[in-house]
C-alpha positions in Angstrom: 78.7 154.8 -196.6 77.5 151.5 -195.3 80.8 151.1 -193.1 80.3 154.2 -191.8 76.8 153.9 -190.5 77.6 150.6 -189.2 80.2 152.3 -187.4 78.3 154.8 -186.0 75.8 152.1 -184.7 78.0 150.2 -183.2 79.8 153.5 -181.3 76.0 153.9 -180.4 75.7 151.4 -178.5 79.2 151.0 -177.0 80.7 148.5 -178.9 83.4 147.9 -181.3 82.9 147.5 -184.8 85.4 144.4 -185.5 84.0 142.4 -182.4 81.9 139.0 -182.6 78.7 140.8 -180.6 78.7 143.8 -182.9 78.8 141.6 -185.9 75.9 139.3 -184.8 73.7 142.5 -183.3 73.5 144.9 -185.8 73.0 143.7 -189.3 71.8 145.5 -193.0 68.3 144.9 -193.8 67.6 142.3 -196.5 66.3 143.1 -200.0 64.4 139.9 -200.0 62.3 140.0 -196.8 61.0 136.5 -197.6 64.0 134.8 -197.9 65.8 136.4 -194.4 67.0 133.9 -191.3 64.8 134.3 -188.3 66.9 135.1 -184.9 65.3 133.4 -182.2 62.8 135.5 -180.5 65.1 135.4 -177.4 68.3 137.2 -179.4 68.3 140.9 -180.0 69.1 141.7 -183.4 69.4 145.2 -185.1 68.5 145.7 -189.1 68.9 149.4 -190.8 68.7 150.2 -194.1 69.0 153.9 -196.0 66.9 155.0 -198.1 66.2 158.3 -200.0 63.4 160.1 -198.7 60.6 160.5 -201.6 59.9 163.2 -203.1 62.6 165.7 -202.2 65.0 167.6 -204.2 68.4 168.2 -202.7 68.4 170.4 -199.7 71.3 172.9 -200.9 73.4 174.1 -203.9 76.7 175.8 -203.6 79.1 176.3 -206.4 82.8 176.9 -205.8 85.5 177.3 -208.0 89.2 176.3 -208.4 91.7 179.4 -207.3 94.2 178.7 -210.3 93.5 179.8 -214.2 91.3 177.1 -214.6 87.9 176.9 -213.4 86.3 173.3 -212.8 83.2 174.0 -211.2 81.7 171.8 -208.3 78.6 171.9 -206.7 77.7 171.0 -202.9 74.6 169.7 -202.3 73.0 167.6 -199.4 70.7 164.9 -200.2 67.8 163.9 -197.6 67.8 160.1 -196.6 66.4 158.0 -193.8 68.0 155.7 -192.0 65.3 153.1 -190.7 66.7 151.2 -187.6 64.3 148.0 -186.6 65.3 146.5 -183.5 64.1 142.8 -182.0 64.4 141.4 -179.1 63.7 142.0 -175.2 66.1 145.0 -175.3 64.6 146.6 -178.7 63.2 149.1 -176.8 66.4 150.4 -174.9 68.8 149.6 -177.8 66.8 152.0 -180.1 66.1 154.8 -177.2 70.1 154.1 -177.0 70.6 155.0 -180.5 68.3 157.8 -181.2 70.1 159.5 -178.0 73.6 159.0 -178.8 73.7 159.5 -181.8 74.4 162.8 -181.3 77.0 162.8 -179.1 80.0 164.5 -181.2 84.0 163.8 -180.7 86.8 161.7 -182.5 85.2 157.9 -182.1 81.5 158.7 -180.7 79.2 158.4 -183.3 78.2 161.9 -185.1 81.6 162.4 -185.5 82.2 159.3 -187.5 79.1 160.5 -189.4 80.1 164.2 -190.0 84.0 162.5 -191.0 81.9 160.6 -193.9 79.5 163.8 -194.7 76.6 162.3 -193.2 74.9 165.0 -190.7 72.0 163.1 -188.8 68.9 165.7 -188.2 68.2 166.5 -184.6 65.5 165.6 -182.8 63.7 162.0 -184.5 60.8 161.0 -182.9 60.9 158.7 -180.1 61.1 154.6 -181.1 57.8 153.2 -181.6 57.2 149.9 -180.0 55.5 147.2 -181.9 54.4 143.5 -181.5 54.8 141.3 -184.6 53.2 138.4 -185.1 55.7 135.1 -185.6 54.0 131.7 -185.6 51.8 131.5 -182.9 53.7 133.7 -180.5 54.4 137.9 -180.6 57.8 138.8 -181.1 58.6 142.6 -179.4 60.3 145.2 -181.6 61.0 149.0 -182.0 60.9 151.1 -185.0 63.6 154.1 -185.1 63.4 156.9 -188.2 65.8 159.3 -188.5 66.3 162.1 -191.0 69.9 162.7 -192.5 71.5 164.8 -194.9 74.2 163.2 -197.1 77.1 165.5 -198.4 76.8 164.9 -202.1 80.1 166.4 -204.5 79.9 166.9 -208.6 82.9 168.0 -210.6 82.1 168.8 -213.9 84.2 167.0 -215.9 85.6 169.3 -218.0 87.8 172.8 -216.8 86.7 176.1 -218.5 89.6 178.4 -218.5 88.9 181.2 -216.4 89.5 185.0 -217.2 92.8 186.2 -215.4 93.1 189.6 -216.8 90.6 191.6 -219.3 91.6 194.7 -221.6 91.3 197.9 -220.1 89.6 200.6 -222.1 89.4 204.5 -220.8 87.0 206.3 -222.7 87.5 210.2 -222.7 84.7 212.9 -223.1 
C-alpha cells in the first residue's frame, strides 16, 4: 500500500517513481519525530503518512459467495483512512494545491487510477492546503498541510468452506 501511494504522489506531481528527484522529494513520515534529518530550509521535501481515521467503523459490508457447491463466504468492506501530506519548502504551497488537484485525475498511470488498481478510492473534494510557518532555530520555515479522506478496499475469507445446499427434497402435500 505504501508503494502505491508513493506512486500516486509521484504521478501527482509529474514525476517518475524510480527517479533520483522523486526519491529525495517525497518521503514517509518518521515514527520518531525527534530523531528525523532536517532538509535545509531551501529544499522542498514532501512527508505523508496513513492513518486510520478514529473512531469509525468500516464504511460498508457486502457478503458474496462462491458459485460452486461450496460456499466460503467473504465480506467487502471499506475502511476510512487519512493520508496526511506535509510539504516544506518555497514550493509547499503549489506542490500540495498540485496534489489535492490531481489526484483525481483518472486513467492507466495518472494517479487515481493507480489508487483504484490498489483499492484505494481517495474522497472528493479535501479541503484546500493550509499554509503554516514553523518555527526552526531562529528562522520560520514555510509549509503546507494537505488531509485527505480515503476509503481502503478491505477483503476477509473465512477460512473455512461450509458446503452449500445444491438441491433440497421436494415434498407435495395433497388435501
Amino acid at each position: 500500500m505504501n508503494e502505491t501511494i508513493f506512486k500516486a504522489l509521484c504521478a501527482c506531481l509529474g514525476l517518475s517513481p524510480s527517479s533520483e528527484q522523486a526519491l529525495s522529494l517525497i518521503r514517509q513520515a518518521y515514527t520518531e519525530p525527534e530523531n528525523t534529518p532536517q532538509p535545509a530550509r531551501s529544499a522542498d521535501v514532501i512527508y505523508w503518512s496513513l492513518s486510520p481515521e478514529e473512531g469509525s467503523d468500516p464504511a460498508t459490508y457486502n457478503e458474496t459467495a462462491a458459485s460452486s457447491g461450496s460456499h466460503k463466504p467473504t465480506v467487502h468492506r471499506f475502511l476510512a483512512y487519512q493520508l496526511l501530506v506535509v510539504c516544506y519548502g518555497p514550493s509547499c504551497e503549489s506542490n500540495a494545491r498540485k496534489i489535492r488537484s490531481f489526484l483525481y485525475i483518472d486513467g492507466a498511470n495518472l494517479p487515481r487510477g493507480i489508487l483504484r488498481k490498489a483499492g484505494i478510492y481517495p474522497v472528493p473534494d479535501p479541503p484546500a492546503p493550509q499554509l503554516l510557518y514553523e518555527p526552526e532555530g531562529s528562522l520560520w520555515r514555510r509549509r503546507a498541510d494537505l488531509t485527505i479522506p480515503l476509503r481502503i478496499k478491505d477483503t476477509l475469507i473465512y477460512s473455512t468452506s461450509r458446503n452449500a445446499i445444491t438441491s433440497a427434497p421436494a415434498v407435495i402435500l395433497h388435501r
